[in-house]
DSSP file (Angstrom, degrees, kcal/mol; ACC not computed):
  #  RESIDUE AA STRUCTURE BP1 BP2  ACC     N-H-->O    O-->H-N    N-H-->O    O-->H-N    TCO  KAPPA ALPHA  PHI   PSI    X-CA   Y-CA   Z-CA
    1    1 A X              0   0    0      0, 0.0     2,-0.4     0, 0.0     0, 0.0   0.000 360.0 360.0 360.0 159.7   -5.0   14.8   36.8
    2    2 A X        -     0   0    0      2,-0.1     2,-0.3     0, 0.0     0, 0.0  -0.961 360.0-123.5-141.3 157.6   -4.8   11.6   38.1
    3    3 A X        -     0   0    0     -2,-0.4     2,-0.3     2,-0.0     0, 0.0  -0.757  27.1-175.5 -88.7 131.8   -1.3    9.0   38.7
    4    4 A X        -     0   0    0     -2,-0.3     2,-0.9     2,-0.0    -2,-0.1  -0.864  13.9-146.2-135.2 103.7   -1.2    5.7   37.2
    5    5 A X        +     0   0    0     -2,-0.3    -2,-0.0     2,-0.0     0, 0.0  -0.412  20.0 177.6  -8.2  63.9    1.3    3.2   37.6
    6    6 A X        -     0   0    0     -2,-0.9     2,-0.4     2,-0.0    -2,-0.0  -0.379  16.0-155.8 -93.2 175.2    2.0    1.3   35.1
    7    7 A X        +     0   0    0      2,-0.0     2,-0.3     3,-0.0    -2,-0.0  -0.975  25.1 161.2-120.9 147.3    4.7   -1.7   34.4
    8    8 A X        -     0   0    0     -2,-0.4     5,-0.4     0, 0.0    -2,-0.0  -0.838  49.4 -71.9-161.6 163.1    5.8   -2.7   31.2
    9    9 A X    >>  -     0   0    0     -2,-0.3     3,-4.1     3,-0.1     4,-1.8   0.375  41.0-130.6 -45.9 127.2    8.2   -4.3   29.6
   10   10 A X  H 3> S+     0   0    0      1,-0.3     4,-2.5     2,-0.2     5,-0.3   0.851 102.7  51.0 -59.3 -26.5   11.8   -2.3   29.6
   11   11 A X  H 3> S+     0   0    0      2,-0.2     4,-1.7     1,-0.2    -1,-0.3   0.976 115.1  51.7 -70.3 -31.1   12.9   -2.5   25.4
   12   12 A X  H X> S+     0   0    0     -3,-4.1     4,-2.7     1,-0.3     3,-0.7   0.991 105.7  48.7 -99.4 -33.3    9.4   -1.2   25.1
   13   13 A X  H 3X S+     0   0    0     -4,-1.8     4,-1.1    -5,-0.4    -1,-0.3   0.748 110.9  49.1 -34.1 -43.5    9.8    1.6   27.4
   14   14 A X  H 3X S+     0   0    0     -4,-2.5     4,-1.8     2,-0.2    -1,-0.3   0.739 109.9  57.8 -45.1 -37.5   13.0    2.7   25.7
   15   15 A X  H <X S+     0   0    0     -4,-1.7     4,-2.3    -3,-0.7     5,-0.4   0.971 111.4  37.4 -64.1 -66.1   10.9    2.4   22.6
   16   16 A X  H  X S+     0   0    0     -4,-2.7     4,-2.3     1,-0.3    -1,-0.2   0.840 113.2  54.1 -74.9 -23.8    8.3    4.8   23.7
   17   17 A X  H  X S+     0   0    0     -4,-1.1     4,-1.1    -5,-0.3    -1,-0.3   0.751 112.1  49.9 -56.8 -39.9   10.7    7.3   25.5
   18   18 A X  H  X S+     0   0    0     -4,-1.8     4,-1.7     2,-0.2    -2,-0.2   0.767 115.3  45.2 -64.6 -40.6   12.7    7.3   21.9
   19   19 A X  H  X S+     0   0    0     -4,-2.3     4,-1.4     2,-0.2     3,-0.4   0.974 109.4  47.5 -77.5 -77.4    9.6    8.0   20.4
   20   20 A X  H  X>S+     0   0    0     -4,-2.3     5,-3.1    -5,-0.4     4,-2.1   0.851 111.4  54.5 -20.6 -55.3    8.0   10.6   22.5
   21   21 A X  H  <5S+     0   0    0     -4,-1.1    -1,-0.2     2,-0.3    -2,-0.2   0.893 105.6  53.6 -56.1 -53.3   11.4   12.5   22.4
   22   22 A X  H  <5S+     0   0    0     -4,-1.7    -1,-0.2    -3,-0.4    -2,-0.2   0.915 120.9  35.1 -30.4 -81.6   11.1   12.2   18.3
   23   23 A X  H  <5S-     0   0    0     -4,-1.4    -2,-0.3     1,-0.1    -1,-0.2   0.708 106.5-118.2 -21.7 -50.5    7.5   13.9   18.8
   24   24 A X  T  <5S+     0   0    0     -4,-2.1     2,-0.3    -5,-0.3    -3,-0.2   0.673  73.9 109.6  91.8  13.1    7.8   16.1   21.4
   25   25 A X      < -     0   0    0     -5,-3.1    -1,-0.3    -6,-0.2    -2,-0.1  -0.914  66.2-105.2-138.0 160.2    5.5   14.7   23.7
   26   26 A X        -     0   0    0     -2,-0.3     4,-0.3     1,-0.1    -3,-0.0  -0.341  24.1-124.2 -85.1 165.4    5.8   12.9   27.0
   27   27 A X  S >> S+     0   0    0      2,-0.2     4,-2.0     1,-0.2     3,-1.0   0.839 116.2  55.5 -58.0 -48.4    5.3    9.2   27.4
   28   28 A X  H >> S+     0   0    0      1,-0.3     4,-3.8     2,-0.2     3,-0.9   0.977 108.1  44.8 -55.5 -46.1    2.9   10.0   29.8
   29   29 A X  H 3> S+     0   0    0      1,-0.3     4,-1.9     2,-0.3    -1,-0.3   0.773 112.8  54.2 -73.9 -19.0    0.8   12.3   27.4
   30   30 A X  H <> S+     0   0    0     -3,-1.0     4,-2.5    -4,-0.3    -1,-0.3   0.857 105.4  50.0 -90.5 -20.2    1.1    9.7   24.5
   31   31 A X  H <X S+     0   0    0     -4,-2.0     4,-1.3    -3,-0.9    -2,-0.3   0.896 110.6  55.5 -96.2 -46.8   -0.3    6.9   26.9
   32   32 A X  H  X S+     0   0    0     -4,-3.8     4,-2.4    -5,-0.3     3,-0.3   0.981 108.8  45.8 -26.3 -80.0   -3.4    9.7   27.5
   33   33 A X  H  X S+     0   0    0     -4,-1.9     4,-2.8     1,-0.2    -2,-0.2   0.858 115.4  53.1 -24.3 -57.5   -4.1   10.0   23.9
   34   34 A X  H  X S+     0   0    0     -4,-2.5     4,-1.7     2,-0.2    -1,-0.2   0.835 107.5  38.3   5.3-106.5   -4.0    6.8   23.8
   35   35 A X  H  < S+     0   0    0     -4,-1.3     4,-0.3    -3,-0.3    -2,-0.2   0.546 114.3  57.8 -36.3 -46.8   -6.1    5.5   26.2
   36   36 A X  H >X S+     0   0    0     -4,-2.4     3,-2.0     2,-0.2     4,-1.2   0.993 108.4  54.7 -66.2 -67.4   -8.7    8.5   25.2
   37   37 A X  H >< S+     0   0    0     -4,-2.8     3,-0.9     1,-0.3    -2,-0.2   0.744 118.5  29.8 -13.7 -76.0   -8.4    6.8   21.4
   38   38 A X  T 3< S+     0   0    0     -4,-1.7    -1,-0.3     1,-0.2    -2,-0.2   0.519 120.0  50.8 -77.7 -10.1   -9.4    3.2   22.5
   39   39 A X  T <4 S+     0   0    0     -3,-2.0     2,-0.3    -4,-0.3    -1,-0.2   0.458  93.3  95.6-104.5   0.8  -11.9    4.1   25.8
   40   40 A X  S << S-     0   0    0     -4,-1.2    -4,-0.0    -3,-0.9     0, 0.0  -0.734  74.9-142.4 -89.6 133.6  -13.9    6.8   23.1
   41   41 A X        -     0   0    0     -2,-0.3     2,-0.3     1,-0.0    -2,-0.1  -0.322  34.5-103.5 -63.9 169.0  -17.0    4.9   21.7
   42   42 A X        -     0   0    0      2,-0.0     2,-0.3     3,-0.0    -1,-0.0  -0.918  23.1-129.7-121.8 170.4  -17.3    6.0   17.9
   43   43 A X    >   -     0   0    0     -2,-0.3     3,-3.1     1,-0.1     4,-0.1  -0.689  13.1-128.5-112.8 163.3  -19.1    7.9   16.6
   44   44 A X  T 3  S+     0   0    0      1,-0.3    -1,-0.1    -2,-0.3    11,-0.1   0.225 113.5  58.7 -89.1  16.8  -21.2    7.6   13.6
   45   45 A X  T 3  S+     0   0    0      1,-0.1    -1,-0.3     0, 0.0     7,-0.0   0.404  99.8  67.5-100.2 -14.3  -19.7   10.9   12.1
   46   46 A X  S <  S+     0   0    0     -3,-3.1     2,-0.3     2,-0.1    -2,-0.2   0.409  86.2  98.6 -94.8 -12.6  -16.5    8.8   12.5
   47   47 A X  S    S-     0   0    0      1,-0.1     5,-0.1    -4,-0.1    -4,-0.0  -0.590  85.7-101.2 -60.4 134.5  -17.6    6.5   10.0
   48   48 A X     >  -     0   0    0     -2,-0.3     4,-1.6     1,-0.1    -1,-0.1  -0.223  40.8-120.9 -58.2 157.0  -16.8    6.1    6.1
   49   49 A X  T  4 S+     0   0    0      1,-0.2     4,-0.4     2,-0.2    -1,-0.1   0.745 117.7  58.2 -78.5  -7.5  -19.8    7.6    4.2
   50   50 A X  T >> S+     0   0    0      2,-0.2     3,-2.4     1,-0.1     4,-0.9   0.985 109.8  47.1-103.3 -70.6  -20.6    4.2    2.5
   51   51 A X  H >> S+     0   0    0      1,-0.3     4,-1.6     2,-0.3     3,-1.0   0.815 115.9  48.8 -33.5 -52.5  -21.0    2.6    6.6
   52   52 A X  H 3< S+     0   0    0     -4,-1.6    -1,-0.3     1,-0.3    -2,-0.2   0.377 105.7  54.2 -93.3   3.5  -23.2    5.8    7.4
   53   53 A X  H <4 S+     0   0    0     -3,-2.4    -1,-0.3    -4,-0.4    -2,-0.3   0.350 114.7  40.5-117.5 -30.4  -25.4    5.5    4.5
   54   54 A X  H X< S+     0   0    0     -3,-1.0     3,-3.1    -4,-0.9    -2,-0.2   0.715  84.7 124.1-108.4 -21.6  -26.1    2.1    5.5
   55   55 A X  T 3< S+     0   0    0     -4,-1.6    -3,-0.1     1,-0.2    -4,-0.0   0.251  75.8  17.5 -42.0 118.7  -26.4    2.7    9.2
   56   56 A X  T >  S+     0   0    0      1,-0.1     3,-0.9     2,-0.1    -1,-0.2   0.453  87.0 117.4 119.4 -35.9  -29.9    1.5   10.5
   57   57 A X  T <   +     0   0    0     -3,-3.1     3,-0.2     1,-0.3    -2,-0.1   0.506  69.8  47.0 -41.7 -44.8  -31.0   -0.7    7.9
   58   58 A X  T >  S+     0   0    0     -4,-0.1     3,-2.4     1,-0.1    -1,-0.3  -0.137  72.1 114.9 -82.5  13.4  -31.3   -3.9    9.3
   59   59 A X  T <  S+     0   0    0     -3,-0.9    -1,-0.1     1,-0.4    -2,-0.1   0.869  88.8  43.9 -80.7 -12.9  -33.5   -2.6   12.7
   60   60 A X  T 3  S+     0   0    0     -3,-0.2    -1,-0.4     2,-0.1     2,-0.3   0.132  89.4 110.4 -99.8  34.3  -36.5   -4.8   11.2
   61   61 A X    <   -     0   0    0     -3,-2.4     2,-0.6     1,-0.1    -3,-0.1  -0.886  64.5-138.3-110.1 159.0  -34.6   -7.7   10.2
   62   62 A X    >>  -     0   0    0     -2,-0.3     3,-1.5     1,-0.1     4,-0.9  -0.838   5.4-159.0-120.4 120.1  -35.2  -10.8   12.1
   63   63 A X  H 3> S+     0   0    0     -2,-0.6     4,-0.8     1,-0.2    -1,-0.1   0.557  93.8  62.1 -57.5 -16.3  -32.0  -12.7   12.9
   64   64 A X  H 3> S+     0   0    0      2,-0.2     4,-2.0     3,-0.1    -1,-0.2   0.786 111.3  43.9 -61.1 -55.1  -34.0  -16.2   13.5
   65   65 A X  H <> S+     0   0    0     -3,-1.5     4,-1.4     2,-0.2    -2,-0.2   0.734 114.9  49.0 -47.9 -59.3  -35.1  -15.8    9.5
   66   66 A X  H  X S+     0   0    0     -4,-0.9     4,-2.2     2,-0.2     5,-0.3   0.813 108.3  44.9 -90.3 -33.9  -31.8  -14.9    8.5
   67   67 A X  H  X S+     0   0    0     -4,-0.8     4,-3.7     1,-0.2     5,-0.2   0.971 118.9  52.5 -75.8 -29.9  -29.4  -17.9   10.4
   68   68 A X  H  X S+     0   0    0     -4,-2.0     4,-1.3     2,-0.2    -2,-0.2   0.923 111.6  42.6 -69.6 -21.8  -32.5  -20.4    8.7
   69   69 A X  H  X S+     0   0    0     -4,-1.4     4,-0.5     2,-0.2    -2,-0.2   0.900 114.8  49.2 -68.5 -50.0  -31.9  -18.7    5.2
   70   70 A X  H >X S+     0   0    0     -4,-2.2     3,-1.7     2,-0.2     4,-0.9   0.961 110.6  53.4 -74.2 -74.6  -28.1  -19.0    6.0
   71   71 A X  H >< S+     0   0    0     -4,-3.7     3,-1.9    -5,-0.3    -2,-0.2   0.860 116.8  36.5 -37.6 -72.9  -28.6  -23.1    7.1
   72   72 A X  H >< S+     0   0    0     -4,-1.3     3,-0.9    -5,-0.2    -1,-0.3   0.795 109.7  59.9 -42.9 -34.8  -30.3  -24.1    3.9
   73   73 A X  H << S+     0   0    0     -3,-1.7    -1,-0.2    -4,-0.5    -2,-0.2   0.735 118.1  32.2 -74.8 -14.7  -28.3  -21.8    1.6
   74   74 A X  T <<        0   0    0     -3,-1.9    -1,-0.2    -4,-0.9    -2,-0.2  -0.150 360.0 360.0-135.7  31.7  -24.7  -23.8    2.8
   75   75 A X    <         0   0    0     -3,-0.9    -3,-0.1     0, 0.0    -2,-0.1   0.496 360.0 360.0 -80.5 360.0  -26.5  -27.9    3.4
């Protein structure tokens, strides 16, 4: 384990100690979770099936093609 410091702002600190307490879980542990949540890439199992179905599709299309297609379609 490793110590981190943090500051933030004291209503929200009450807020997340209130919260924790609720839970059952430390502030610290919730700011882990956290942290893990937003620093995890996702993954494409993490997707809606509609998203993973489509995944891939586009690797030949050529974006040059597509922004002239786009210019003409909205002069």
């Amino acid at each position: 384990m490793v110590k981190l410091t943090l500051s933030i702002d004291k209503a929200i600190a009450i807020r997340a100690k209130r919260y924790s307490k609720q839970r059952g879980i430390s502030v610290s542990k919730l700011v882990e979770e956290y942290l893990d949540v937003i620093s995890t890439p996702p993954q494409a199992s993490d997707l809606p099936p509609i998203l993973r179905s489509l995944r891939g599709t586009l690797k030949s299309a050529d974006p040059g093609e597509y922004r002239n297609y786009l210019i003409k379609k909205y002069r």
